[in-house]
C-alpha positions in Angstrom: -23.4 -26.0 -116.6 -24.7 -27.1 -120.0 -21.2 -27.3 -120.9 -20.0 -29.6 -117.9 -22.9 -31.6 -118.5 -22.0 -32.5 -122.4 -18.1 -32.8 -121.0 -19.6 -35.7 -118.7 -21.4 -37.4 -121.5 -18.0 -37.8 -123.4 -16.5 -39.3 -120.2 -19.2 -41.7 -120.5 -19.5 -42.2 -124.0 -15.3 -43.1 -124.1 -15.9 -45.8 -121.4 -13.9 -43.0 -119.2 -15.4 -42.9 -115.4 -15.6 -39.4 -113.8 -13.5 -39.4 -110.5 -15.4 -38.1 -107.0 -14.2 -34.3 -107.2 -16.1 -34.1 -110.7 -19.1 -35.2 -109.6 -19.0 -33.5 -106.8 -18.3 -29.8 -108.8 -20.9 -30.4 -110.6 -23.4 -31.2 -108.3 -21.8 -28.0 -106.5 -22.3 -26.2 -109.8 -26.0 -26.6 -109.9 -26.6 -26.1 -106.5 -25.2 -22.3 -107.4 -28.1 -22.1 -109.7 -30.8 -23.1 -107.7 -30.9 -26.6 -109.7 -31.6 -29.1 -106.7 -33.5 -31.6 -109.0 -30.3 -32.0 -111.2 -27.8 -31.6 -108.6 -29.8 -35.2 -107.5 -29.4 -36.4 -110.6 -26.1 -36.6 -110.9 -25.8 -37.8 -107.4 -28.0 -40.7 -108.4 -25.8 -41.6 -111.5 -23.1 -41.4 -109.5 -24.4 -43.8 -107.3 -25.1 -45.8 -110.1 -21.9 -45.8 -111.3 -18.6 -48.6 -110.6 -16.4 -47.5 -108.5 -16.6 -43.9 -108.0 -19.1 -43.6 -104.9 -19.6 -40.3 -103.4 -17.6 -39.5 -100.2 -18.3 -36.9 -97.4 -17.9 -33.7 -99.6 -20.7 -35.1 -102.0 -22.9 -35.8 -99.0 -22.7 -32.5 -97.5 -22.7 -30.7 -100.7 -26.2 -32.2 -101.8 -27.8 -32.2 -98.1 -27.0 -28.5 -97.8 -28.3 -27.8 -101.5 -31.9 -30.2 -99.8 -31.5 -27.7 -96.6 -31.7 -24.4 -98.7 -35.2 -25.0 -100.4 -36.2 -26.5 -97.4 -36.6 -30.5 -98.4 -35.8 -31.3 -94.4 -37.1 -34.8 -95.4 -34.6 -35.3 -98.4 -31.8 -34.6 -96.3 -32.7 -36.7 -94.1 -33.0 -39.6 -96.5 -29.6 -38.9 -97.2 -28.1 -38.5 -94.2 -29.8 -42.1 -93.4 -27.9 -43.3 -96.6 -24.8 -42.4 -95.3 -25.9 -44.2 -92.0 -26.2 -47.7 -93.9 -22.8 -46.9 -96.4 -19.3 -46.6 -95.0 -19.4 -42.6 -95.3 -20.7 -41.6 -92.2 -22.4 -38.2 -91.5 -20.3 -35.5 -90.0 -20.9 -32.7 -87.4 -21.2 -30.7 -91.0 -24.0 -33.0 -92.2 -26.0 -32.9 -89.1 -25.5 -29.0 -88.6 -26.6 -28.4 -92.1 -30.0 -30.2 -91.4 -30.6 -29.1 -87.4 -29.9 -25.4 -89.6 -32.9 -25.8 -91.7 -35.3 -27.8 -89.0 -34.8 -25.2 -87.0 -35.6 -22.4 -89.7 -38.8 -24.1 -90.1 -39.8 -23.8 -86.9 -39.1 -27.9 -86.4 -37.3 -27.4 -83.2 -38.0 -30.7 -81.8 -36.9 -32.7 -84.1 -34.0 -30.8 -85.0 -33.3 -31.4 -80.7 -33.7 -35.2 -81.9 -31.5 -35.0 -84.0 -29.0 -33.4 -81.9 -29.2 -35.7 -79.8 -28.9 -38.4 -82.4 -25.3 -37.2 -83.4 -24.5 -36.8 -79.7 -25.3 -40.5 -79.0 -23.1 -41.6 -81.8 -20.2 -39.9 -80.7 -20.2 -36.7 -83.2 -19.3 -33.6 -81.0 -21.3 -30.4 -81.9 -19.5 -27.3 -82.7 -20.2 -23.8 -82.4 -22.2 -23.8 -85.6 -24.6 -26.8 -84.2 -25.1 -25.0 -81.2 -26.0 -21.4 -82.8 -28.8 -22.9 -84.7 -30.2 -24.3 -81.7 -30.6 -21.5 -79.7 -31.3 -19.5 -83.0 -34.0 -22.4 -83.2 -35.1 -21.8 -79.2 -35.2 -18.6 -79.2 -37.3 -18.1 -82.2 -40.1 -19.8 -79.9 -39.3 -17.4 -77.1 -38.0 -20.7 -75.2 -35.1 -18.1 -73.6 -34.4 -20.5 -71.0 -33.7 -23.8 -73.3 -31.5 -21.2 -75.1 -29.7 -20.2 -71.5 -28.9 -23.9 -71.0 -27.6 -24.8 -74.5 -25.1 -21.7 -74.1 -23.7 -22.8 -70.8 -23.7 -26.5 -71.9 -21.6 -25.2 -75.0 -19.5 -23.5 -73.3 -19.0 -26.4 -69.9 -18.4 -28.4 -73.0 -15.1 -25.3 -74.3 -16.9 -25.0 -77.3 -16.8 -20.9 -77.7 -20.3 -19.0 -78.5 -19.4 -16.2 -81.2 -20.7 -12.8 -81.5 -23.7 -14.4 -83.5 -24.8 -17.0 -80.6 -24.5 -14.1 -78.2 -26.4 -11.7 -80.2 -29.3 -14.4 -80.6 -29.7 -14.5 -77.5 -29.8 -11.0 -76.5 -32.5 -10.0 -79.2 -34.6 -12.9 -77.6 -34.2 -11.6 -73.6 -35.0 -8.4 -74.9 -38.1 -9.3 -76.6 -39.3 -11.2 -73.2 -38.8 -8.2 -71.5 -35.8 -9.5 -69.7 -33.2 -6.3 -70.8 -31.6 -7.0 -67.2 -30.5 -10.6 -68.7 -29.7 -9.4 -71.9 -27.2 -7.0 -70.2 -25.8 -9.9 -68.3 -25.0 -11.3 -71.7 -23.4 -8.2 -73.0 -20.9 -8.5 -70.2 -20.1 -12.2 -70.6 -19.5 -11.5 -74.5 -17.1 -8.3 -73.0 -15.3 -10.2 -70.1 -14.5 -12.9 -73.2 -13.4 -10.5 -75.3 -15.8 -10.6 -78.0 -16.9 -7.2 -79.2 -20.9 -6.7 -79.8 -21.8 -5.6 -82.9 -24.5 -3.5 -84.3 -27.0 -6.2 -84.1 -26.3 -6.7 -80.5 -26.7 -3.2 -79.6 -29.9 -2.4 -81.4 -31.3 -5.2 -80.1 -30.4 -3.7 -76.8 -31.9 -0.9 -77.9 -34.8 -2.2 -78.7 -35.2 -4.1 -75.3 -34.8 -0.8 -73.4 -37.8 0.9 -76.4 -39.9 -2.1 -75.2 -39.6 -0.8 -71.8 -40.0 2.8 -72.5 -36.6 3.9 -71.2 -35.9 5.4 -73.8 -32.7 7.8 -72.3 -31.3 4.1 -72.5 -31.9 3.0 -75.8 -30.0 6.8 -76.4 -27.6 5.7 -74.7 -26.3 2.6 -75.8 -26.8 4.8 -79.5 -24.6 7.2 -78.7 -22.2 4.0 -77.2 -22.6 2.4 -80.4 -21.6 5.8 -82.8 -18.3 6.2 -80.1 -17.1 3.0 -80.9 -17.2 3.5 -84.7 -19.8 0.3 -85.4 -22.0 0.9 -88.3 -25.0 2.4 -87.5 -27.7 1.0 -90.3 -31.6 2.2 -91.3 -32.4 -0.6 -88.6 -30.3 0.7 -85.5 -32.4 4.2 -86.3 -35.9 2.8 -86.8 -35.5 0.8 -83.6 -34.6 4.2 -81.7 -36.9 6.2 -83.7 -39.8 3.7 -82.4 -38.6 3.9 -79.0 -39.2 7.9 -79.2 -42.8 7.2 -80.7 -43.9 5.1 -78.6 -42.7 7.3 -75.5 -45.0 9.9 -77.9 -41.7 12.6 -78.8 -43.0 12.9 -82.3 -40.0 15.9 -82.7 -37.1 13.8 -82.3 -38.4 10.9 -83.8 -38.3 13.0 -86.9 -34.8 14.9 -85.8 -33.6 11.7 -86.3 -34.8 10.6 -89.7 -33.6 13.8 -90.9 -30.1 12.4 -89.3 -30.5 9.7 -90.9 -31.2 10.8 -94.2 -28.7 13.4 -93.9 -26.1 10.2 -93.6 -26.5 8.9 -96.9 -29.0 6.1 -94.9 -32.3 5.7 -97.0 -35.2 5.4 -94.8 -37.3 2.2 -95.6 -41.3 1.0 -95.3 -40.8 0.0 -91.6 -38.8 3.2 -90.3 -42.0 5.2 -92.6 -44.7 3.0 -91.0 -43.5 4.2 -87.5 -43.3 7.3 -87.8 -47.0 7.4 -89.9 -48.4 5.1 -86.7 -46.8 7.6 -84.2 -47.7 10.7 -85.8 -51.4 8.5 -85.7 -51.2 8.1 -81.9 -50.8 11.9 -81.4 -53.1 13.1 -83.6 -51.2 14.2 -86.4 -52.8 13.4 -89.2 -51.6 16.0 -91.5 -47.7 15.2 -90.4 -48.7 11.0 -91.3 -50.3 11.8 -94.0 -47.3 14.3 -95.4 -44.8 11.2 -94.6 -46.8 8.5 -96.0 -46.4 10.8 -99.7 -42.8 11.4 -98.8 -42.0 7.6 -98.5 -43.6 6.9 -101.9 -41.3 10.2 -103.3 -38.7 8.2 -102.2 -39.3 5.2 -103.6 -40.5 3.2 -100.2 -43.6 1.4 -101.4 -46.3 1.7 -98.7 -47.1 -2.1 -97.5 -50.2 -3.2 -96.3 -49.3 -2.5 -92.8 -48.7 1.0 -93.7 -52.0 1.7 -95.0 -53.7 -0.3 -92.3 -51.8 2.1 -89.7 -52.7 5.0 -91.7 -56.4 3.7 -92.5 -56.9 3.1 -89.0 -55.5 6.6 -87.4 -57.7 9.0 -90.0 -60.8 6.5 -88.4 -60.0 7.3 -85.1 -60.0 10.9 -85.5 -63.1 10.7 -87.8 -61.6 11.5 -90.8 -63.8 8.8 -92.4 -64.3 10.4 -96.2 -60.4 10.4 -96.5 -60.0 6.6 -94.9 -62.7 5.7 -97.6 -60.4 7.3 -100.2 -57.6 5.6 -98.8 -59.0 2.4 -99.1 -59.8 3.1 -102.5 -56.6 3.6 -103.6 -55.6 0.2 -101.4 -58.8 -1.5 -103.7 -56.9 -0.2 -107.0 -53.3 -1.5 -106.5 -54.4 -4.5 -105.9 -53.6 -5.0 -102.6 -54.2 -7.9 -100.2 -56.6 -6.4 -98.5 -57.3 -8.9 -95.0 -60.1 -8.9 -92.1 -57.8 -6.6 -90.3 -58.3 -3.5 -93.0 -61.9 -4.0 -92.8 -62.2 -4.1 -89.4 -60.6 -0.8 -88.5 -62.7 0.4 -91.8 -66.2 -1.0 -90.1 -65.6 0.3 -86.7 -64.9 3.8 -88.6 -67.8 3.5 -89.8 -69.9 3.2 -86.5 -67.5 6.0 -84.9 -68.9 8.3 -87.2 -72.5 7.0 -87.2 -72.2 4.9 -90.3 -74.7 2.1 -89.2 -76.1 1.0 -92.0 -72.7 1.1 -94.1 -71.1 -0.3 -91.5 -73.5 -3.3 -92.1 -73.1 -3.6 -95.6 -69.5 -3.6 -95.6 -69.8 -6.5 -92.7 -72.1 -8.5 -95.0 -70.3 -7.9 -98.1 -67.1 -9.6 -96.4 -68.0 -13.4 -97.6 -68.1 -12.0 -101.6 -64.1 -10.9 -100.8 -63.6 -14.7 -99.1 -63.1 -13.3 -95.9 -64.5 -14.3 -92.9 -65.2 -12.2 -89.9 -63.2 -12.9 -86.9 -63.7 -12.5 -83.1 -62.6 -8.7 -83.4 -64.8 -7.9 -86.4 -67.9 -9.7 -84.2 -66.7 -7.5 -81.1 -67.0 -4.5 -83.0 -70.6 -4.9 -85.1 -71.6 -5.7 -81.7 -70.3 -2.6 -79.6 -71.2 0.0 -82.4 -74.7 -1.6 -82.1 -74.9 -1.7 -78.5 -73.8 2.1 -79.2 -76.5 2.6 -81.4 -79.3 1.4 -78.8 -79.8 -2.1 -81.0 -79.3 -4.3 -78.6 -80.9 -7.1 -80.2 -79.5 -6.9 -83.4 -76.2 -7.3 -81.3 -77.5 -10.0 -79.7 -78.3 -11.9 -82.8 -74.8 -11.2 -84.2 -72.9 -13.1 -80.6 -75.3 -15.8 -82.0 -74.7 -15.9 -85.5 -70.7 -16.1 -84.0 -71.2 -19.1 -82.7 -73.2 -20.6 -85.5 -70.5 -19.7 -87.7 -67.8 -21.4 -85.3 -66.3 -18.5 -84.0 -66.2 -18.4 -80.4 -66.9 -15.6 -78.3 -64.5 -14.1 -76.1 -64.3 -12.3 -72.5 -64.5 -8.9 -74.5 -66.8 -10.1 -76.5 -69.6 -10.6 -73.5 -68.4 -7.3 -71.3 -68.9 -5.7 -74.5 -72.4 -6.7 -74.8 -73.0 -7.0 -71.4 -72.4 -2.8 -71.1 -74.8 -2.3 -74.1 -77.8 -3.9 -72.3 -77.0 -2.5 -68.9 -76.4 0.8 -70.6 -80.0 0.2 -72.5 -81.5 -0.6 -69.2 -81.8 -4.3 -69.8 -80.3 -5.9 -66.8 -82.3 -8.6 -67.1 -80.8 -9.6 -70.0 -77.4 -8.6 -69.1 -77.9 -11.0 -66.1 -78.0 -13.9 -68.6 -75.4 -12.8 -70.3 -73.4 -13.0 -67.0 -74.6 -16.2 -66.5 -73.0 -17.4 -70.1 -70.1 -15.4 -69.5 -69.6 -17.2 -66.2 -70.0 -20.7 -67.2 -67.6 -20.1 -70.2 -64.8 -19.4 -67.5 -65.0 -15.2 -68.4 -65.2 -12.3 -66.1 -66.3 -9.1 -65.9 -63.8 -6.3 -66.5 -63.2 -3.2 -64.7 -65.7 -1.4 -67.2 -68.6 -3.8 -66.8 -67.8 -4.1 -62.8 -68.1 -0.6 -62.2 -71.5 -0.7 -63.8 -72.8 -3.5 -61.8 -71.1 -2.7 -58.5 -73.4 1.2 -59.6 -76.3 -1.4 -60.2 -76.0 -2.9 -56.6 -75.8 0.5 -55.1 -79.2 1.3 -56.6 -80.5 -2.1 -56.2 -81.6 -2.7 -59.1 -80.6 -6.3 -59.4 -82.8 -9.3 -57.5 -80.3 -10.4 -54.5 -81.0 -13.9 -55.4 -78.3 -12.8 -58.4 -75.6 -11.9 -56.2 -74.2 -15.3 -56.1 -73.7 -15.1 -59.7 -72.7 -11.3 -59.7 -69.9 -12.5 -57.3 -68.4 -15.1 -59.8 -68.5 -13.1 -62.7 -66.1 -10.3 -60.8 
């Protein structure tokens, strides 16, 4: 580029005016670098310049070069220079910028503007369309993303395998697999083929559900029809089979996988580690979590977290402590969530008084403790018999602006039934009632027990009926 650059200055220097497609490869050329800020600049100077003004391809060229760092509000400038000029924007232009608003989450206004380029007469294409149900269905809104398809295609503007695909992941993550199949067989019946990211998102709709002979299924569909099956197609099936708790072919198929020249990554390890976790396994999570790093797959903090909290659970506290260690020394970002599933290991294994350290330590690390870290100080108290302590700490919640929740009262509720203070826990009801909580089946089996016995004043049983 340096080169171009001292090229333009002699064109400049001569009195010689660069024409429109010189500009434009330049700006172009810096763009390929990652050089917004100079790709402006020579936008501006040629703005500046007689009678070479910049023409569509220009436009376009620097709004998508605003749209890939994610200056939304640039482009737009832009395309509302084009507005006052005789260049007007194109169905290019507007794409390129409904593209990025919608990749930032900015789905209204990208709608806006949709509607914007509608209103002047621009007619979307297939590319305009795809964002916006990307856009949609990135806020789960699956049935805006059902009417822009069938307006797209009332309007014979043809969704491809991509817009389809988008789609499909999204009614699989809702839960809706029957809908997502319905899709399938529109993309069939129009002769486009799904790909591999249609079918594992399949896949993974069917995992979601459990049916996992499904998910197998559409597997063993994908491998006849010769589509590439990737490291992401296997994780996905390889969670289903965790999840359903089949530890043995979860790992029959990372050996497949590994035996296909396809190299395992950190998400495929972390679910295998978590459902090796949920089993019991410790000795098998803790072999694959050293295997991944043998490999060259750099445990995240998700992975140690899964790990961290399954050697908790099943009281393996001195090697969670270790664990975290070893998180403390790599210099990972260690959140509330680590030290939440490290404090309630604590309690599980007695740790009371660590347990309280590490809780009041948490503000020197600039973290604060959140409703779950709250909820779990106050059950391992309850646990513990020290009911008042845990009543000071759904205090000190509040006072620290972090509201309490419907677990958070059951939760203390139990402890001071279970301690023989139903006085108290009567209060407590009373709080829990007028914050618009109930009781959940745990805490109304101990008070329906309570009524049995009567062992509550009957004046109460108003109250005792709104909490249920």
């Amino acid at each position: 580029m340096g080169f171009s650059l001292s090229v333009l200055g002699k064109f400049f220097k001569l009195g010689l005016e660069p024409d429109v497609f010189t500009f434009t490869t330049l700006i172009n050329g810096f763009l390929l670098e990652n050089r917004v800020a100079e790709a402006a600049g020579i936008f501006n100077k040629m703005m500046k310049a007689g009678n070479c003004k910049p023409n569509v391809v220009t436009f376009r060229t620097l709004i998508r070069g605003f749209c890939m760092t994610g200056n939304n509000r640039a482009a737009i400038q832009l395309l509302r220079k084009m507005d006052e000029g005789a260049c007007k924007p194109d169905v290019v232009c507007y794409s390129n910028i409904i593209d990025s608003l919608c990749k930032d989450t900015l789905v209204d206004d990208a709608l806006n503007l949709f509607l914007e380029m509608m209103s002047k007469g621009i007619a979307p294409n297939v590319i305009t369309y795809t964002s916006l149900i990307h856009g949609v269905c990135n806020l789960g809104e699956w049935k805006e993303a059902t009417r822009l398809l069938n307006e797209m295609v009332s309007k014979n503007i043809f969704p491809d395998v991509f817009t389809f695909s988008v789609l499909v992941d999204t009614l699989c993550k809702e839960g809706m697999v029957v809908e997502a199949e319905g899709v399938v067989e529109m993309m069939i019946q129009r002769d486009i083929d799904p790909n591999t990211v249609t079918y594992t998102s399949l896949m993974d709709g069917y995992c979601l559900r459990g049916e996992i002979g499904k998910a197998q299924k559409v597997f063993e569909l994908m491998l006849s029809k010769g589509l590439m099956v990737d490291v992401v197609s296997y994780s996905t099936l390889i969670n289903g089979y965790c999840k359903c708790k089949n530890i043995d072919e979860a790992m029959m198929l990372l050996r497949e996988m590994t035996c296909k020249g396809l190299v395992p990554d950190t998400i495929t390890y972390s679910i295998l580690v978590d459902g090796c976790c949920k089993v019991g396994k410790l000795g098998d999570a803790q072999k694959l979590f050293s295997e991944m790093q043998a490999c060259g797959q750099l445990p995240n903090v998700q992975t140690y977290s899964i790990l961290l909290d399954g050697l908790c659970k099943n009281r393996q506290l001195s090697r969670a402590i270790q664990l975290f260690g070893e998180m403390e020394a790599k210099k990972l970002d260690i959140n509330i969530v680590i030290y939440n599933i490290l404090i309630e290991g604590l309690y599980i294994a007695g740790k009371i008084e660590s347990a309280r350290d590490l809780f009041c330590g948490l503000s020197s690390k600039g973290l604060r403790p959140n409703v779950r870290t709250y909820n779990i100080m106050i059950n391992g108290l309850c646990i513990a018999g020290l009911t008042s302590e845990a009543e000071k700490f759904l205090i000190q919640m509040e006072e620290k602006g972090c509201s309490p929740e419907g677990c958070t009262y059951n939760t203390i509720i139990r402890g001071f039934i279970h301690n023989k203070q139903t006085s108290t826990a009567m209060v407590v009801i009373q709080t829990m009632v007028e914050r618009g909580f109930s009781a959940d089946a745990s805490t109304m089996e101990l008070i329906v027990n309570l009524l049995s016995k009567d062992e509550v004043d009957p004046a109460l049983l108003p109250l005792i009926k709104k909490s249920l």
